[in-house]
N, C-alpha and C positions, 0 to 999 in steps of 0.2 A: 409057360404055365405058372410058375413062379410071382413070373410081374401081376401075373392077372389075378392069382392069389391076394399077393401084396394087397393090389387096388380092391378086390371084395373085404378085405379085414379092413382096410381105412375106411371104406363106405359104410361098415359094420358098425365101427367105431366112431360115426360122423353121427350114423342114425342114432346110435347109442346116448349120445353126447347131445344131439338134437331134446331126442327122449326127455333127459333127464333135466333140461332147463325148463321142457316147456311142463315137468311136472312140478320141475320148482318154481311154474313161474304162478301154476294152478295154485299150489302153497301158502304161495305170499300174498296171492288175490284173497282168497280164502281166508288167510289170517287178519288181512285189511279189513275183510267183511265182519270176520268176528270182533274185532278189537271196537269198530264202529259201530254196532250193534252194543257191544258192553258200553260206550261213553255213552250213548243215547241212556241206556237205563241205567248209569250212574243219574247223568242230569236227571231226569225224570223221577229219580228216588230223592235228590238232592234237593228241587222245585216242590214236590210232593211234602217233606222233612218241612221246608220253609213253608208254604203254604199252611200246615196245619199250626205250627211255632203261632203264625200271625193269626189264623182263626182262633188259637187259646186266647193268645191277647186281645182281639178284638172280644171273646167272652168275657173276659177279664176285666175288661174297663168297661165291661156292661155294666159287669156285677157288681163291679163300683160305683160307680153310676145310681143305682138303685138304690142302693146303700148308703148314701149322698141323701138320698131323697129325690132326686133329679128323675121324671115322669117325663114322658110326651117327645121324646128325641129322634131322629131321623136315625135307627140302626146302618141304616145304608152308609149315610155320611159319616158316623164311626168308621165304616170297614173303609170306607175311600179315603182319608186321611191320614194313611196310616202314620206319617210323623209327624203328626199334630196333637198330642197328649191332650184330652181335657182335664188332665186328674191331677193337681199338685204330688210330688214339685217339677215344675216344668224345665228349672233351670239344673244341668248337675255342674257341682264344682267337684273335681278328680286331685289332688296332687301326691307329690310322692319324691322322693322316699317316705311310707309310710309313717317312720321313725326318727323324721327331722322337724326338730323344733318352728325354725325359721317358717319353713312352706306352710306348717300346721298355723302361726299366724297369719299370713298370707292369706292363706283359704278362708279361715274366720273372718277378716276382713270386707272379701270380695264377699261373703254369701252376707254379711252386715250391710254391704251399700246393694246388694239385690232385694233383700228385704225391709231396706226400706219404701223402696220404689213399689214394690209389692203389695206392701202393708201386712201382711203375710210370712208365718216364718214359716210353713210347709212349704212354700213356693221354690227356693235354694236349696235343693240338695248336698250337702256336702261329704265326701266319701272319700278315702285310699285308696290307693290303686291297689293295696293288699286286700279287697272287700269290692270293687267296684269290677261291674263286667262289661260286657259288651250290651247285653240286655239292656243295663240301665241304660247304656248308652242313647239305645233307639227309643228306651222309653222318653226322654228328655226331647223339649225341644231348641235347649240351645245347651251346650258341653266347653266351661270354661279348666281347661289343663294348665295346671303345677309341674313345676317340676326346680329342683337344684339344678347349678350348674354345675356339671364335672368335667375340667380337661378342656374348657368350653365348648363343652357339647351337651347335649339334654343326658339327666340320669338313665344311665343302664337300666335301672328297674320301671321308670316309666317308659322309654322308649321300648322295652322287652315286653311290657303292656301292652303298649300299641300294635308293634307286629303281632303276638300271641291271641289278643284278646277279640280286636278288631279283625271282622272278617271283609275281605276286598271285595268280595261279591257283593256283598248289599249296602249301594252308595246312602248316603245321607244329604240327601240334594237342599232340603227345607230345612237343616237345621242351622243355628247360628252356631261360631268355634272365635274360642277369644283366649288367647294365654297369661300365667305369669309366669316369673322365675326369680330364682334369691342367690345371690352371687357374692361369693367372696369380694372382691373387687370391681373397680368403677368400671376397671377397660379390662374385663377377664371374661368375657363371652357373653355377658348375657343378653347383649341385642341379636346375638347369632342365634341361641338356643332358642330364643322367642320366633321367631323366622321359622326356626326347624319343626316349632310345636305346630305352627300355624299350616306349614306347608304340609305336615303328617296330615291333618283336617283336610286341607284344600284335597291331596289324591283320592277322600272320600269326598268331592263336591262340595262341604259344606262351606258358608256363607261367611268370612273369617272378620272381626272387627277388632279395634284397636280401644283404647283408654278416651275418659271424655276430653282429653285436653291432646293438644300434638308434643306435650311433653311425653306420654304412653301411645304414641302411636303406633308401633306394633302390638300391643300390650303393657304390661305392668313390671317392671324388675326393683328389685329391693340389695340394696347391699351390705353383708352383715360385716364385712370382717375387715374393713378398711375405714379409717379415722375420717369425719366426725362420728359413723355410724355404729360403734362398738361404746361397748357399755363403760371402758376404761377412758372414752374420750368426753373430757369438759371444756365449757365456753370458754376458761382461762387459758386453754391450751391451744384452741383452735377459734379463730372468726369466722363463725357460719350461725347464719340463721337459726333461732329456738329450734325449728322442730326437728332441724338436722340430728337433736342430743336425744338418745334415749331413756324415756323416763324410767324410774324406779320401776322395775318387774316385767316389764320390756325386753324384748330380742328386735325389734324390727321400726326403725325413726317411723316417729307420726310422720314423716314426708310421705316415706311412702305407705303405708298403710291408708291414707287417706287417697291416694292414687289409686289403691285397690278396690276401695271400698267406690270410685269413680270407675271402676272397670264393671265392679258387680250394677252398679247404677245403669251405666249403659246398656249391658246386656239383658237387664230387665225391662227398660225401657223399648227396646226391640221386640223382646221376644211379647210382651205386652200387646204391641202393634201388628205384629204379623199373626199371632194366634188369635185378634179380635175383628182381622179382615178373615 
């Protein structure tokens, strides 16, 4: 009697134990079900959010449009274009640290050799990253990025733009991405950083190009802080070429600011070509 005890309290305790997996197992079904049903109306709230963002825009660059004077347009082929801006300025230039002298010429350069190609000074946008968004980003149809070299690697506060500002879900397949950068030194990183600016673009798809000559073939880099390129070094003291020296009231050699001013050239010249097919 005993044993046979025994054996009904184990089979008790089997069904018990049976029981309670297969109501955890209902549980976990259950919870699978909800948590899939929640991402579904997450996306759907998030596609929804984005859908309406783009139908402002597209209102938006109606109302410009009109505003312009510009009559008789295809609405449709607004709304299907969506990264193809007709509104100046088409080009933005981004760099940063907001608060560095160097890139701030830099930029002024490149948006100089885009507007001339332009003919146009609305056409180049130029902006900090303490002031520039992701908006403008997709407003643009080509985004040439600045940045200092730090550590040789691109600045903290432009790269912390990038991941922050830049959102991964909505590629940028149609737009052009061109960099510079301004480095202390000749061999202190700034063919890497350029690399790093470009390849941040390419994980968004966009279409990445280099300076007009294969001397800027990745882009554009300037170097401030190593002799002939500082404002303490003269012809007397070093043999290099005029523009190596920088003139009176200068941060950055006519070398390369005219290299820059060949990056904003190129990139207008592009984006010229691709927004007139």
């Amino acid at each position: 009697l005993e044993a046979e005890g025994t054996m009904n309290t184990s089979n008790n305790q089997k069904k018990e134990q049976k029981t309670t997996r297969e109501a955890l197992s209902l549980l976990t079904l259950a919870s699978l079900f909800y948590l899939i049903g929640l991402g579904h109306v997450i996306l759907n709230d998030v596609q929804s959010k984005n859908e309406d963002r783009q139908a402002v825009k597209i209102e938006e660059r109606i109302s410009n449009l009109n505003k312009l004077g510009v009559s008789n347009f295809d609405q449709q082929a607004v709304s299907s274009q969506s990264s193809v801006n007709p509104l100046a300025p088409q080009i933005l230039i981004v760099y940063g640290p907001q608060d560095d002298p160097w890139q701030k010429e830099m930029a002024r350069a490149v948006q100089e050799g885009c507007q001339i190609v332009a003919k146009s000074a609305n056409f180049c946008k130029l902006m900090a990253i303490s002031t520039a968004t992701f908006d403008d980003v997709q407003a643009a149809n080509a985004v040439i990025l600045g940045s200092s070299v730090q550590d040789a690697n691109t600045h903290y506060a432009v790269q912390q733009w990038i991941d922050q500002e830049w959102i991964l879900s909505e590629m940028l397949p149609d737009k052009i991405g061109a960099a510079f950068v301004t480095a202390g030194g000749i061999s202190a990183g700034q063919e890497g950083t350029l690399k790093r600016l470009l390849e941040s673009m390419m994980i968004f798809r966009m279409m990445v190009v280099g300076g007009e000559t294969w001397e800027s073939a990745f882009g554009v880099s300037a170097i401030t802080g190593e002799p002939p390129f500082t404002a303490a070094a003269t012809s007397s003291d070093h043999f290099f070429p005029p523009e190596c020296y920088l003139p009176p009231g200068q941060l950055i050699s006519p070398l390369f600011l005219e290299q820059a001013k060949g990056l904003g050239r190129r990139v207008a010249r592009l984006t010229l070509t691709m927004t007139s097919k």
